[in-house]
C-alpha positions in Angstrom: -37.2 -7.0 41.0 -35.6 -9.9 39.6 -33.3 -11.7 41.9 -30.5 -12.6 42.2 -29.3 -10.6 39.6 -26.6 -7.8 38.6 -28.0 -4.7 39.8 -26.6 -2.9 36.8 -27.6 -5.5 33.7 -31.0 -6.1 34.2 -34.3 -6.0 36.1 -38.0 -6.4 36.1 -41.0 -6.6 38.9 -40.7 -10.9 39.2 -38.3 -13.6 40.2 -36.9 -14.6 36.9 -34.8 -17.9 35.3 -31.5 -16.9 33.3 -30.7 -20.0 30.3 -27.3 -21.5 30.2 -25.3 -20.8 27.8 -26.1 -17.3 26.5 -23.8 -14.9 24.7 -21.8 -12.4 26.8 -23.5 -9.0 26.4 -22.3 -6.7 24.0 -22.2 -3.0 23.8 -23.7 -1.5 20.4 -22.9 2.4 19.2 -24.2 4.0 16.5 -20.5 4.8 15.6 -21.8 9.0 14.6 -21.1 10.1 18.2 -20.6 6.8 20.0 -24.0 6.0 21.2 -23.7 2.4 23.2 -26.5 0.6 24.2 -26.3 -2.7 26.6 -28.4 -5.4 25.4 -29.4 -8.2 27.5 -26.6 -10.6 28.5 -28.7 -13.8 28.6 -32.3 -15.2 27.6 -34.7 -15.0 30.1 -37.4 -18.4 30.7 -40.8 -17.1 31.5 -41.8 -17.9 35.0 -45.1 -17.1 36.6 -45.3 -14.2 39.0 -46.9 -14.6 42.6 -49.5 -12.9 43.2 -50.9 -12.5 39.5 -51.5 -9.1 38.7 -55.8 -8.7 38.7 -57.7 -8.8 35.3 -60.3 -5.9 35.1 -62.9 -8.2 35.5 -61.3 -9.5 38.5 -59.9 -12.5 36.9 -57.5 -14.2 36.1 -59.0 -15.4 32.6 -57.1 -18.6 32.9 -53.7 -16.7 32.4 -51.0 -15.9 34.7 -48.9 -12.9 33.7 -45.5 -14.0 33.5 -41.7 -12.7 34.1 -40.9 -10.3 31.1 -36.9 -9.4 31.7 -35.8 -10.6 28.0 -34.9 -7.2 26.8 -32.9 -5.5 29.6 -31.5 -2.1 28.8 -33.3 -0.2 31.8 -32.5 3.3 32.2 -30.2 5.3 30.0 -26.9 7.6 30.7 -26.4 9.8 28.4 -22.9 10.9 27.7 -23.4 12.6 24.6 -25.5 9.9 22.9 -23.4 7.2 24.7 -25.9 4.8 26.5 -25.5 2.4 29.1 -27.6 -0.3 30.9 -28.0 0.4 34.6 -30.8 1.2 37.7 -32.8 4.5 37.2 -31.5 7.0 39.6 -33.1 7.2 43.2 -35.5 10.2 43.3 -37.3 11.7 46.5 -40.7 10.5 47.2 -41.7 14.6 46.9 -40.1 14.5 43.2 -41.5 10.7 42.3 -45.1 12.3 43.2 -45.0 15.2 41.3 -43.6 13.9 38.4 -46.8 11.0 38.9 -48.7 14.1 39.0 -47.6 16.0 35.8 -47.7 12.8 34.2 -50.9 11.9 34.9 -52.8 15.4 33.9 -50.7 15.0 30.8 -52.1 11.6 29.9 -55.7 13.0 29.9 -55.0 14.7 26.2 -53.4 11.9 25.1 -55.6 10.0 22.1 -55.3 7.1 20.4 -56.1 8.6 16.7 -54.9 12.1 15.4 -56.8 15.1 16.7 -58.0 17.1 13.1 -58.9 20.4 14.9 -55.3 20.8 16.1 -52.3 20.8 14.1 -49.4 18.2 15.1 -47.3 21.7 16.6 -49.8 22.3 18.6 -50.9 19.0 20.2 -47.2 19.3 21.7 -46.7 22.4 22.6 -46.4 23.0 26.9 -48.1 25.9 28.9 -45.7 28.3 27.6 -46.0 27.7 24.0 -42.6 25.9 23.8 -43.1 23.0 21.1 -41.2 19.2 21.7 -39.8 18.5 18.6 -39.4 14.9 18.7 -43.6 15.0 19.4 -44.4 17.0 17.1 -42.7 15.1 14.5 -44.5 12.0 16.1 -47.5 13.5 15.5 -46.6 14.4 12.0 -45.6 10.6 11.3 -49.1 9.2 12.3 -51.2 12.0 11.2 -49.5 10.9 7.6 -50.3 7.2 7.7 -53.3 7.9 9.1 -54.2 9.7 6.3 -52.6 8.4 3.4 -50.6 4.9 4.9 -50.4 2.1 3.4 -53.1 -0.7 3.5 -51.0 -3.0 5.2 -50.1 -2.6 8.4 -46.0 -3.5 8.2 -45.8 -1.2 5.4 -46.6 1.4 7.7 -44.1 0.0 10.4 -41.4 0.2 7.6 -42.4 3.8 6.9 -42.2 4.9 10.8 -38.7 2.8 10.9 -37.1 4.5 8.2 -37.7 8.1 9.0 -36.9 7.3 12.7 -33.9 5.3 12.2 -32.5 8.0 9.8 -33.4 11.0 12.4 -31.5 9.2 14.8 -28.4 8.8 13.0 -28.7 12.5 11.5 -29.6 13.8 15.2 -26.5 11.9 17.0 -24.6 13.1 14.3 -24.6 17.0 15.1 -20.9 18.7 16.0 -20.2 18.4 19.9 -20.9 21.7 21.8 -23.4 23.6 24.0 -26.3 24.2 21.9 -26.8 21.6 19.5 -30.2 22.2 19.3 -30.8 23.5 15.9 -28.9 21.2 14.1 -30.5 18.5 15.4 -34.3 19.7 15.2 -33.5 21.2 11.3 -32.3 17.2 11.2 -35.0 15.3 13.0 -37.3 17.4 11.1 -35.8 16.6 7.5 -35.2 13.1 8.0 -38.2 12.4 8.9 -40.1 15.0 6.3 -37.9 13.4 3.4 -39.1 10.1 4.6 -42.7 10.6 4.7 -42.6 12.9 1.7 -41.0 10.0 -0.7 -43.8 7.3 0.6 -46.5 9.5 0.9 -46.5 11.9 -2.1 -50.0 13.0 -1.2 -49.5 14.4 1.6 -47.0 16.9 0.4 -48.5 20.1 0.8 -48.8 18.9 4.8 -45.6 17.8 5.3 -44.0 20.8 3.9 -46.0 23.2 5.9 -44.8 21.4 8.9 -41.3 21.3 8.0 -41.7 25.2 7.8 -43.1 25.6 11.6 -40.1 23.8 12.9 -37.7 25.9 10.7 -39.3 29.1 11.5 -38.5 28.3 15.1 -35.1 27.1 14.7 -32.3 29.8 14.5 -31.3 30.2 11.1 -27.5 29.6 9.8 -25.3 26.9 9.3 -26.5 24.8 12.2 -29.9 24.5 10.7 -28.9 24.7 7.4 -26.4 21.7 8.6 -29.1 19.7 10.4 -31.4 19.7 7.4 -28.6 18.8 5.0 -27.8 15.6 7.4 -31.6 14.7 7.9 -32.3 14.4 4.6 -28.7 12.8 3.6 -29.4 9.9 6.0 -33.2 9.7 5.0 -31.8 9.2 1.1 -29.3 6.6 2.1 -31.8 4.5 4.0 -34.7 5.0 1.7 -32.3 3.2 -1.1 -31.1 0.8 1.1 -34.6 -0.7 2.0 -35.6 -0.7 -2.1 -36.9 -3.6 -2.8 -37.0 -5.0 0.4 -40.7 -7.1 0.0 -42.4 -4.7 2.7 -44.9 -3.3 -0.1 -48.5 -4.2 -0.3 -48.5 -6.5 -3.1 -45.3 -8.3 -1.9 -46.9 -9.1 1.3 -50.4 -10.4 0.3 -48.5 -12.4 -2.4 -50.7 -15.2 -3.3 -51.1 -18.6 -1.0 -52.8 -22.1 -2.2 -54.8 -23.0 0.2 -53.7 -26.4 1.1 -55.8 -29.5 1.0 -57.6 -29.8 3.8 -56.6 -31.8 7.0 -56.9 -32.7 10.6 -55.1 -29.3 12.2 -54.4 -27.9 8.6 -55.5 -24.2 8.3 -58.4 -23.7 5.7 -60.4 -20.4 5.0 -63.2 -19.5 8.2 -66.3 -17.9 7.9 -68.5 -16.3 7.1 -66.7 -14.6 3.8 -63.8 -17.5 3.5 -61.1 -15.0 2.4 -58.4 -16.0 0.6 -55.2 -16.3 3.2 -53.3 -12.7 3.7 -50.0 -11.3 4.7 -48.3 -14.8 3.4 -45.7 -12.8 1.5 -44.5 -10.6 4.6 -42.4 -13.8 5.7 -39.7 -13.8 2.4 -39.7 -9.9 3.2 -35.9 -8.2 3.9 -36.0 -7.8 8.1 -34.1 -4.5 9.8 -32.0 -6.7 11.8 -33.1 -10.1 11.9 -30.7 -12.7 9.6 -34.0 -13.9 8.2 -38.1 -14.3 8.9 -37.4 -17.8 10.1 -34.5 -16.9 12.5 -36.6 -17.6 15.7 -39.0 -19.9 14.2 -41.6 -21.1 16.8 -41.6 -24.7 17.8 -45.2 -26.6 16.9 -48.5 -25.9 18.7 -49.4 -28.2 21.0 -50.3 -31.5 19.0 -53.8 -32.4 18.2 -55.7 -34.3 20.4 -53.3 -33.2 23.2 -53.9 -32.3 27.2 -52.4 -28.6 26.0 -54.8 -28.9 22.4 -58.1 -30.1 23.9 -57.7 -27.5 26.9 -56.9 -24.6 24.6 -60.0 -25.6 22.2 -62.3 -25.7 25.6 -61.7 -22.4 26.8 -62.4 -21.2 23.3 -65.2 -22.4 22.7 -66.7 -21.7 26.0 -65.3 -18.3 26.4 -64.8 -17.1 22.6 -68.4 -18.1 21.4 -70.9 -15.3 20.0 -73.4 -16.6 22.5 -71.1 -17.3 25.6 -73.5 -17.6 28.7 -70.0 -18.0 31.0 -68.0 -14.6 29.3 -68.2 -11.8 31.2 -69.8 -8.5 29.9 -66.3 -6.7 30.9 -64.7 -9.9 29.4 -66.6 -8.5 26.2 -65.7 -5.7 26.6 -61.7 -7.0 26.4 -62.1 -8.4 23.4 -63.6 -5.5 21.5 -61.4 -3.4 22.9 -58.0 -5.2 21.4 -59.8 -6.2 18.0 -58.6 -3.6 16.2 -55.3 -2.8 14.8 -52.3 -3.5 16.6 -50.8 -0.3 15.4 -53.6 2.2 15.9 -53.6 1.0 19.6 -49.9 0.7 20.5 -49.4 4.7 18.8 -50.9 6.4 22.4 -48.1 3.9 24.7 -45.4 4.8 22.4 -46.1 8.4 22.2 -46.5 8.7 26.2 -43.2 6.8 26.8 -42.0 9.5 24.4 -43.7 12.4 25.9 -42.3 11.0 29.5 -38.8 9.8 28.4 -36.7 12.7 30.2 -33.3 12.2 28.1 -31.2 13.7 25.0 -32.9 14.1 21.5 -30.7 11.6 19.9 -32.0 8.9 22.7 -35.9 9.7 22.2 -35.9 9.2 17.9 -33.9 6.1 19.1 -36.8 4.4 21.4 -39.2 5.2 18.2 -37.1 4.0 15.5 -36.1 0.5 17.9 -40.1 0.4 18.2 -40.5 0.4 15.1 -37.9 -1.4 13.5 -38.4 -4.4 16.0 -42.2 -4.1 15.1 -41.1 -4.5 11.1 -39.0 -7.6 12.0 -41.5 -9.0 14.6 -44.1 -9.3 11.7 -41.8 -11.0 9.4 -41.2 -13.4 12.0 -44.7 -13.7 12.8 -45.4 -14.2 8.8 -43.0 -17.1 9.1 -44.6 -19.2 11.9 -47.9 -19.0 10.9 -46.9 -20.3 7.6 -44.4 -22.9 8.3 -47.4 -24.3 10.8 -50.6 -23.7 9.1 -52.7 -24.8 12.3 -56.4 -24.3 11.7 -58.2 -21.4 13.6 -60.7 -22.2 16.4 -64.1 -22.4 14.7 -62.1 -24.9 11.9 -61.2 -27.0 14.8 -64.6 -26.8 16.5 -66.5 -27.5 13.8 -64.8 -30.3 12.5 -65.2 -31.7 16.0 -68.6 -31.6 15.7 -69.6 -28.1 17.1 -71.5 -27.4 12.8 -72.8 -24.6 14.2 -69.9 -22.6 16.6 -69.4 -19.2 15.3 -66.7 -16.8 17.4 -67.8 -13.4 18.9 -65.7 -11.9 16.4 -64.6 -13.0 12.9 -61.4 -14.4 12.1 -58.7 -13.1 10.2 -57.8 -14.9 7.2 -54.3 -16.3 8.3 -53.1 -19.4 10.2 -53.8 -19.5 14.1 -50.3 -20.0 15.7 -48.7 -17.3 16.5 -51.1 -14.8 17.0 -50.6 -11.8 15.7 -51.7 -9.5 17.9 -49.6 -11.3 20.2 -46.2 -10.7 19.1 -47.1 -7.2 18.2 -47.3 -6.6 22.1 -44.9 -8.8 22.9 -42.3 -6.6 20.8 -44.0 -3.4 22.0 -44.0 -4.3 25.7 -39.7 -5.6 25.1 -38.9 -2.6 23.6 -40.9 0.2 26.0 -39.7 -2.0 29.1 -36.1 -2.3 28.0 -35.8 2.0 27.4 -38.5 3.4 29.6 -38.8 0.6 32.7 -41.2 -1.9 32.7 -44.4 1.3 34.7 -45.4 4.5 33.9 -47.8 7.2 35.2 -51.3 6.0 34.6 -51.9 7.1 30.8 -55.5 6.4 29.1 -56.0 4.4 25.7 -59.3 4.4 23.5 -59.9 1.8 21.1 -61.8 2.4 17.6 -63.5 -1.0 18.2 -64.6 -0.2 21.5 -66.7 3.4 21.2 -66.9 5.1 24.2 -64.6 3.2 26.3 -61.5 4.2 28.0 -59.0 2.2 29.9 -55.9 3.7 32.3 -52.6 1.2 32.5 -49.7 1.6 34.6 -47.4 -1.4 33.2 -46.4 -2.2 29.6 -47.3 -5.7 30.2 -50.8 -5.2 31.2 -51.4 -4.7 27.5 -49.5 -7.9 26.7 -52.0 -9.8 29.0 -54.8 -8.0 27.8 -54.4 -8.9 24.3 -53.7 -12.7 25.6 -57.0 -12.8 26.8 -58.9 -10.9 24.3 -57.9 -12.9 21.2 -59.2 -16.3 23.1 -62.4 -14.5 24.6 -63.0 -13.0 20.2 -63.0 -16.6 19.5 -60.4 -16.2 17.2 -57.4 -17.5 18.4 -56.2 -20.3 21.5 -54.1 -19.4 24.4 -51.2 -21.0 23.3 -51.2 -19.1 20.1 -51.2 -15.9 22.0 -48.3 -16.7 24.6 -46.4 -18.2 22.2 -47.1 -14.8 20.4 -46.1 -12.8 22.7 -42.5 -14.6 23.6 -42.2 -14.2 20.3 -42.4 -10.4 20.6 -40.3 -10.2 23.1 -37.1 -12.3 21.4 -37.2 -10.3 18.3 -37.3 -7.0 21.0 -34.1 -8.5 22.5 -32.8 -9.2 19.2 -33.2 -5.9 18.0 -31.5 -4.0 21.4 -29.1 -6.2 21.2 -28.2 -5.3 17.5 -29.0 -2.1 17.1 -25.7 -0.7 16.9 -25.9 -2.7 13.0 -29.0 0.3 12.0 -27.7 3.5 14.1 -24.9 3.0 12.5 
């Protein structure tokens, strides 16, 4: 726990530092049936935690995990779909264990990618035969994009922020009473089936077949026939609100000069010397953020600086193809988080939303915040990397001398600082730690870039620090790209708790 603290504002596993001179904390509602959620009242300073939490080699990589409390709405009370910021309830050791149990055997069928075999209905159906709603529309989300997404990955977000964001405001909108139920499944569905079916046309004959399952289940009359109307008025409204917004491919890989080169400046890497990518997602319209450069990184570490020349060390030691001092399991980290942010963060969010034990309205909520503070993370990210142009590591080695230094893996063909992986994890890890608590029930992830390798976490964060070290030990990025990435995750996660009230609204 943090300490000392309000027991009912805030919390986290590690003694933490609160800033001066932060905003009071506001309340945010939706304003449909007076959903409230507490953001954080102040901004946190990242201090180290004692004792470090152990690597899976059994290091500490040169990183010590730090104090994440920035985004701070831990546990929820429903009251309809009014939420409030306050300390889970106590539960019995018996309960805690068999809830550690369930959660556990669950995690086993939990995948990173889409099962084919199985259709999304029944990959979340229980024992029983009784079918979660909000998973099964999950399912039918990323078995879309999968399928027919977008090439770029914050196109995707968009598309997962949009449906979500309208099935929440559909789902909290349904009539007060006892069984509210089929409105609000007929609306979840139809939001999020109008959605998908305007930005992935191809997929139609899918979608519509699983809209049908969840109708067929749903008692028909003017409940459903309600909650379908709403779904797909408030997936309408949104879908022409975000028009023209800069989130599509062509908008985001705009063309970039590459600038002239220069001591620090970043210039195309090997081996194919792309042109730079993703330059155009920084003008792009953000969910909540007042603009891409709204938290705006400071500037790496200078060059020829303590902070520089340690950062360029550890790459070049750790990082290189032919490393003699990495670790095989150290290898092993950084296959394992070189592939998409996306495809690897879709098993945590989907087991925090298999876990979360709380009203409809609250569960679409953690996936459209998710998602929405992924959209605006990016655009953030966009806007560092290109207001600071640093060089990658091999640039920097090589013009130091090291002609021949080539990283374990190649480098994406975009500036060093931030990295992106790091403020996708950052925002992940702010968002699942601010609605679900910062632990969960061991759950397994696989990794497309790592065949036949399976790793079990406990703690959001882990991930955090896991990507950290993995972008250093691919040779691709510096340490202090990553941590800076990561903080800058986690503002934009604040950011967006603290402001949600402005989308489910």
């Amino acid at each position: 726990m943090c300490s000392p603290r309000p027991a009912s504002t805030w919390s986290s596993a590690a003694p933490c530092e609160r800033s001066t001179g932060a905003p009071e904390r506001p309340v945010v509602s939706t304003g449909h049936g007076g959903a409230a959620v507490h953001a954080s009242p102040v901004r946190l300073k990242r201090v180290p935690r004692a004792p470090p939490e152990p690597r899976p080699d059994g290091t500490s990589g040169g990183h010590t995990p730090s104090c994440r409390c920035h985004s701070a709405v831990r546990g929820w009370r429903a009251s309809g779909f009014r939420l409030s910021c306050q300390e889970p309830p106590l539960r019995s050791p018996a309960r805690l264990l068999a809830t550690a149990a369930v959660a556990a055997a669950t995690a086993l069928a939990v995948t990173a990618t889409p099962t084919a075999s199985a259709t999304p209905t029944a990959r979340t159906a229980d024992a029983n035969g009784a079918v979660d709603t909000a998973l099964e529309w999950f399912e039918v989300t990323n078995d879309t994009l999968v399928a027919s997404g977008a090439p770029t990955q914050v196109t995707n977000s968009r598309t997962w922020a949009i449906g979500w964001v309208a099935a929440t405001r559909a789902v909290d909108s349904a009539p007060r009473g006892r069984d509210r139920a089929p409105f609000q499944n007929a609306a979840l569905a139809g939001a999020v089936h109008h959605t998908l079916s305007a930005l992935a046309p191809g997929r139609a004959a899918e979608l519509d077949a699983a809209l049908a399952l969840t109708l067929d289940r749903t008692p028909d009359g003017r409940a459903e026939d309600a909650g379908l109307a709403a779904g797909r008025a408030e997936a309408e409204a949104l879908l022409a609100e975000r028009e023209g917004d800069g989130l599509d491919p062509a908008s985001v890989n705009v063309a970039f000069p590459v600038p002239e080169p220069a001591p620090g400046v970043w210039q195309p890497t090997p081996p194919g010397h792309a042109s730079p990518t993703q330059a155009g997602t920084r003008f792009a319209r953000p969910f909540l953020l007042a603009s891409g450069d709204q938290y705006r990184l400071p500037a790496p570490p200078a060059l020829g600086s303590p902070a520089y020349e340690a950062d360029l060390a550890e790459v070049r030691d750790l990082g290189a193809a032919d490393s003699t001092v990495r670790t095989d399991l150290q290898t092993e980290t950084a296959a394992f988080w070189y592939g998409s942010s996306a495809t690897l963060y879709t098993t945590p969010l989907r087991t925090a939303l298999e876990r979360l034990d709380a009203p409809l309205a609250e569960r679409t909520a953690l996936v459209a915040l998710f998602h929405v503070a992924l959209v605006d993370t990016q655009i953030a990210t966009s806007d560092s990397k290109y207001a600071h142009l640093r060089w990658r590591p091999v640039t920097a080695l090589r013009a130091g001398g090291d002609t021949e230094w080539t990283p374990l893996h190649n480098t994406p063909a975009h500036p060093d600082h931030p990295s992106g992986h790091g403020t996708y994890s950052g925002a992940a890890e702010g968002v699942l730690t601010a609605l679900t608590g910062p632990t969960t029930a061991p759950f397994e992830l696989t990794s497309p870039t790592a065949p036949g390798v399976t790793r079990t976490y406990t703690r959001w964060s882990t991930l955090s620090d896991e990507n950290v070290d993995a972008r250093v030990w691919s040779g691709i990025h510096t340490r202090s790209a990553d941590e800076a990435g990561v903080e800058l995750g986690l503002t934009v996660a604040e950011h967006t708790l603290r402001h949600a009230n402005a989308l489910l609204s």
